[in-house]
C-alpha positions in Angstrom: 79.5 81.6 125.0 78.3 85.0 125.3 82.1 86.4 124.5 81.6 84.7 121.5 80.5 87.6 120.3 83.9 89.3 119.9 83.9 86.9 116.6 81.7 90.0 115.3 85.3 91.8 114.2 86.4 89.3 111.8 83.1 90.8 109.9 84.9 93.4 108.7 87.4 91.3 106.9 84.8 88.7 105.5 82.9 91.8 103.7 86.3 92.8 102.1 86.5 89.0 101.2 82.6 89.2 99.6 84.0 92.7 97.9 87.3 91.3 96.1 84.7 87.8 95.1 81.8 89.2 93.7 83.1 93.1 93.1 80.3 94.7 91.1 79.1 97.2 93.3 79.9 94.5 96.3 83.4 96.3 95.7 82.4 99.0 98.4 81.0 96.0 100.6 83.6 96.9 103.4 82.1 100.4 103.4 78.9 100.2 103.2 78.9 97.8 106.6 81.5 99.8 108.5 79.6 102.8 108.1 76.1 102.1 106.7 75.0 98.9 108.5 76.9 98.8 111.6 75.5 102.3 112.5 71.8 100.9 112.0 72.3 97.9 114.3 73.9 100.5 117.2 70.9 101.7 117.4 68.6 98.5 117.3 70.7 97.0 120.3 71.6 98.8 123.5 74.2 99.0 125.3 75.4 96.8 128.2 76.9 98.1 131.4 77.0 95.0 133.4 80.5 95.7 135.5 82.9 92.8 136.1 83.1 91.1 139.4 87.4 91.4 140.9 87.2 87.4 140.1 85.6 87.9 136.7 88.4 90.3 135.6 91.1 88.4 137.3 90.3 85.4 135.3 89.3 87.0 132.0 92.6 89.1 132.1 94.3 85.5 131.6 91.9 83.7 129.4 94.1 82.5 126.3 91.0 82.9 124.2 91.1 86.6 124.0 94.4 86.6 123.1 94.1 83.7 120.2 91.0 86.0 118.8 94.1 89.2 118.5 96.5 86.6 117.2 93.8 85.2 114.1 93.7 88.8 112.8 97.4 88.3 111.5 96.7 85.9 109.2 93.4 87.4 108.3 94.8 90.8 107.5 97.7 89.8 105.6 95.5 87.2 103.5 93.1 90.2 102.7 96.1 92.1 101.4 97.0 89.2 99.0 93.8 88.8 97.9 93.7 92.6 97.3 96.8 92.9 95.0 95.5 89.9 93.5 92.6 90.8 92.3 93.0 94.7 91.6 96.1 93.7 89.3 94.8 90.2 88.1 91.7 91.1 87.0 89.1 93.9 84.4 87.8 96.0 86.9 86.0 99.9 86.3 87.6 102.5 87.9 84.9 102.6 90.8 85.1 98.9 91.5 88.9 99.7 91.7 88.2 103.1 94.2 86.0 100.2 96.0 87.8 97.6 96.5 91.0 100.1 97.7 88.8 101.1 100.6 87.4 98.1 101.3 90.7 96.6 101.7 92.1 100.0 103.7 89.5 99.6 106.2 90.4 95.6 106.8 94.4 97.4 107.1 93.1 100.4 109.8 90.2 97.9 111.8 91.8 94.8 111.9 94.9 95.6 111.3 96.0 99.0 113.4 93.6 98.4 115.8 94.8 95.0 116.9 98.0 96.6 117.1 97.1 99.1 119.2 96.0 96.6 121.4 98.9 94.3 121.5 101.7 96.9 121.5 100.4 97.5 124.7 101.6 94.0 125.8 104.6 93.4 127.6 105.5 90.5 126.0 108.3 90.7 122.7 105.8 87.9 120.6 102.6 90.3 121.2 104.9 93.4 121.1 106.2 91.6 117.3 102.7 91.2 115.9 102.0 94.7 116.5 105.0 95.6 114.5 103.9 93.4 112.5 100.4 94.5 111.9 101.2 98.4 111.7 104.0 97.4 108.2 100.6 97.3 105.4 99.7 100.7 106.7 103.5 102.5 106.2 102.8 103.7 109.9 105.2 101.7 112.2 106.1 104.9 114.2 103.0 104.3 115.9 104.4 101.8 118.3 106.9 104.2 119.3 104.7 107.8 119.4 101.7 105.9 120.9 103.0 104.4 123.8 105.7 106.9 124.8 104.0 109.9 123.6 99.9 109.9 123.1 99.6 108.1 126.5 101.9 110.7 127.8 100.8 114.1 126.8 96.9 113.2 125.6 94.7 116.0 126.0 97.7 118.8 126.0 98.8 121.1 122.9 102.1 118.6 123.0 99.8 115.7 122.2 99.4 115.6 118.0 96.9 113.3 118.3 94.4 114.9 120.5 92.0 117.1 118.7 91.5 120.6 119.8 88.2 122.3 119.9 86.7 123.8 116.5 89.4 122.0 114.6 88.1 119.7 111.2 89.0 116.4 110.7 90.4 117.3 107.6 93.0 119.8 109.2 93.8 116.9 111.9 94.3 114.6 109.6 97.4 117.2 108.5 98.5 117.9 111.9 98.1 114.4 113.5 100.3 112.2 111.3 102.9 114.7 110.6 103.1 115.5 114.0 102.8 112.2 115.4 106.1 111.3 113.1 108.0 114.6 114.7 107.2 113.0 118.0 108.2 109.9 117.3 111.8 110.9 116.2 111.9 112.9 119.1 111.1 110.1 121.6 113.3 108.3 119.6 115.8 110.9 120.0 115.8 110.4 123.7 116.1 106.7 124.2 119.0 106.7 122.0 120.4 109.5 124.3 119.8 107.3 127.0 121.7 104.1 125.3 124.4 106.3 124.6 124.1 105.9 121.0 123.9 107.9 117.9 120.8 108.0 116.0 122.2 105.9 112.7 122.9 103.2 115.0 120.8 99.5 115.1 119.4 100.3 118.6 117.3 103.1 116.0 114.1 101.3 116.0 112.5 104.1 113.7 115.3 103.1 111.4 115.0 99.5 111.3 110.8 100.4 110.4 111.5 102.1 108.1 113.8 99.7 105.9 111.3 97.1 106.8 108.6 99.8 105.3 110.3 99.9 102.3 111.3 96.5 101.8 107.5 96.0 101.9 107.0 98.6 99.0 109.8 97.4 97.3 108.2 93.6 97.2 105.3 95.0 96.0 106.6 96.8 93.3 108.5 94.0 92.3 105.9 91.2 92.2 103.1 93.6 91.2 105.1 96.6 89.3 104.4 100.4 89.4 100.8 99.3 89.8 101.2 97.5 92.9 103.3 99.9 94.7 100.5 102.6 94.0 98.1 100.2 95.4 99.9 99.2 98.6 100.6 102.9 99.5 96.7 103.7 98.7 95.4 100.6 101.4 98.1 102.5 103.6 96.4 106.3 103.0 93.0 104.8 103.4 94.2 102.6 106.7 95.7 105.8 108.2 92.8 108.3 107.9 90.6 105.6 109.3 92.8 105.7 112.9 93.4 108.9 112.3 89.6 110.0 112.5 89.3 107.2 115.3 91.9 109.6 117.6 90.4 112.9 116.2 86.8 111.6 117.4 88.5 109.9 120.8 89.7 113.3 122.5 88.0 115.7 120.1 88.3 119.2 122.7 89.3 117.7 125.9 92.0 119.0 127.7 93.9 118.2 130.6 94.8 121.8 133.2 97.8 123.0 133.4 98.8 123.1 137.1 101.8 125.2 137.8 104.5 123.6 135.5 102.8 120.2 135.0 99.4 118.9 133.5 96.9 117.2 135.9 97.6 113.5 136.2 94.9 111.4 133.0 91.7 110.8 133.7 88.5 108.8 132.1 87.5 112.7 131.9 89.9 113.2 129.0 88.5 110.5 126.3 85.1 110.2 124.9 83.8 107.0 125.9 80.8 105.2 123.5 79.4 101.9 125.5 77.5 100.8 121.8 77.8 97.3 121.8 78.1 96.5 118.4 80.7 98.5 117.9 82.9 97.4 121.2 82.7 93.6 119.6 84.3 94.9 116.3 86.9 97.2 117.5 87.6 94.9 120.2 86.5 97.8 123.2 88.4 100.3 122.0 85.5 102.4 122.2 85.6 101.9 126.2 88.7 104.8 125.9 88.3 106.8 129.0 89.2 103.0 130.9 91.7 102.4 128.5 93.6 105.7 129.0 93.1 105.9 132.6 94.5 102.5 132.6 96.2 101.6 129.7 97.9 98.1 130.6 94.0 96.8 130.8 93.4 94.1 128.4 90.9 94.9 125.5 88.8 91.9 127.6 88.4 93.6 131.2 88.1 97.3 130.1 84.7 99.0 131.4 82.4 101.4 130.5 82.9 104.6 132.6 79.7 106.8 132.9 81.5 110.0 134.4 83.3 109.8 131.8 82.0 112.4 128.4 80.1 110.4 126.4 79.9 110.6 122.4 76.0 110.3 121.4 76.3 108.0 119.1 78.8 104.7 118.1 82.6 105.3 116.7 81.3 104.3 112.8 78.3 107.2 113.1 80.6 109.8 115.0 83.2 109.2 112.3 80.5 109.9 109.3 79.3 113.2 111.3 82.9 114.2 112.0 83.5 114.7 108.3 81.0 117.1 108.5 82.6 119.6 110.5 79.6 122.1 111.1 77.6 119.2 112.0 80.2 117.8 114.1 80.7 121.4 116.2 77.2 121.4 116.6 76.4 118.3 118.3 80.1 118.0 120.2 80.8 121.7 121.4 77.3 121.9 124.0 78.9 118.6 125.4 82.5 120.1 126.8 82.4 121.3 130.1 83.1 124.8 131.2 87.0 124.2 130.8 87.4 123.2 127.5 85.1 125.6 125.6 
């Protein structure tokens, strides 16, 4: 009963379903939970630390349940889009129910969405492995499946890693660097494995190809059952979606870095990813806030991942240390006095 509790992430897409209903000023529902309530009950409730037993992981790392709670958010997500288009074409709305209702809907795209499929593309399975694809389409970034596993795992915490936030750099300037640098990386990767299949880049063993004609058969749909409106809107959830995981990575590594020793970096660490052990926030996000486990072991199922105190730990839950980050002085402030000696 008590991992029950995980139901807490489908929250996120029942306040975009009370947004697109009532609308009003209910249109920034989404938003105002994400990062107005959410941050009030992380601090009402603490933390739990309780580690697993060896036959308490053994048997949750196979417990269907876990994995039917990913597999709901496909339908979820995808009905939330619907009901998205739907109601910002089909109906009178002001232009800040309109602005509401785009990020309510965004957020649903980046928290239920790419999250999940963060999760499941690192399955081993092709089903889970589809569903991530899947997942990532709404949010125009399918390279992610590619740059994330074969690249961010890789070279986290290095200058080679584009999603891995240096020190004294904004969120705003990240935002720049990461996603145009995460798709350079991901062409390059790409690059590679074709070089290793022996075939040319325009070939159908391209998976960045075949994403993006999926991408834009997705755009083109929407244009053609919704018009010029429509495709506007679907690329807007997508920019929205985006800068959500986007400030999610710059928040996750934000000034650690790995040593350079001799011509390689030192092997990954929980040392190289702020952890945050908030609990309401690990049942909505599905533990991805436990990250230093998660990157020291990444084939851990969202399920059995632990929080790891040597790890650095951010003050304050993901949805508060996303608000602060977009307040870079603020955010130097409070983050910079917590590197250690090698990363200032």
């Amino acid at each position: 009963m008590n991992d029950l509790k995980y139901l807490l992430a489908f929250t996120i897409p029942m306040s975009c379903w009370l947004a697109l209903s009532v609308q009003g000023v209910f249109s920034y529902a989404t938003v105002i939970y994400a990062f107005g309530i959410i941050p009030i009950l992380e601090l009402l409730f603490s933390s739990s630390d309780s580690p697993y037993s060896e036959d308490q992981k053994s048997s949750r790392a196979i417990n269907v349940f876990f994995d039917v709670l990913l597999f709901l958010n496909v339908p979820l997500v995808f009905a939330t889009l619907y009901g998205g288009f739907q109601t910002l074409i089909g109906s009178e709305l002001a232009l800040y129910e309109r602005m509401g209702l785009v990020l309510s809907v965004g957020i649903v795209l980046g928290t239920n969405g790419i999250n999940v499929a963060h999760e499941l593309g690192h399955r081993v399975t092709r089903s889970e492995q589809f569903l991530a694809k899947l997942l990532l389409l709404p949010s125009l970034y399918m390279h992610f499946f590619v740059e994330h596993n074969l690249g961010h795992h890789k070279h986290v915490a290095t200058p080679e890693d584009p999603a891995s936030a240096r020190k004294n750099q904004s969120v705003y300037g990240f935002w720049v660097s990461s996603v145009t640098g995460q798709i350079v990386s991901a062409i390059k990767i790409q690059r590679h494995l074709l070089k290793v299949k022996q075939a040319r880049f325009f070939s159908l063993k391209n998976e960045l190809l075949w994403f993006a004609l999926v991408q834009l058969a997705y755009l083109l749909i929407s244009y053609v059952a919704y018009g010029v409106e429509g495709l506007l809107y679907a690329i807007a959830f997508a920019v929205v979606a985006v800068l959500l995981l986007e400030t999610i990575n710059y928040i996750e590594h934000y000034g650690l870095v790995r040593e350079l020793k001799g011509e390689r970096y030192e092997r990954v660490t929980p040392a190289h990813s702020w952890n945050s052990n908030h609990v309401i926030g690990r049942m909505v996000l599905y533990e991805l806030t436990r990250h230093s486990d998660h990157h020291h072991r990444a084939s851990k199922k969202y399920q059995v991942l632990e929080s790891i105190e040597e790890s650095p730990q951010l003050p304050f839950g993901y949805t508060t240390s996303m608000v602060i980050a977009l307040l870079p002085p603020l955010w130097f402030s409070l983050m910079n006095k917590r590197l250690l000696p090698q990363h200032t």
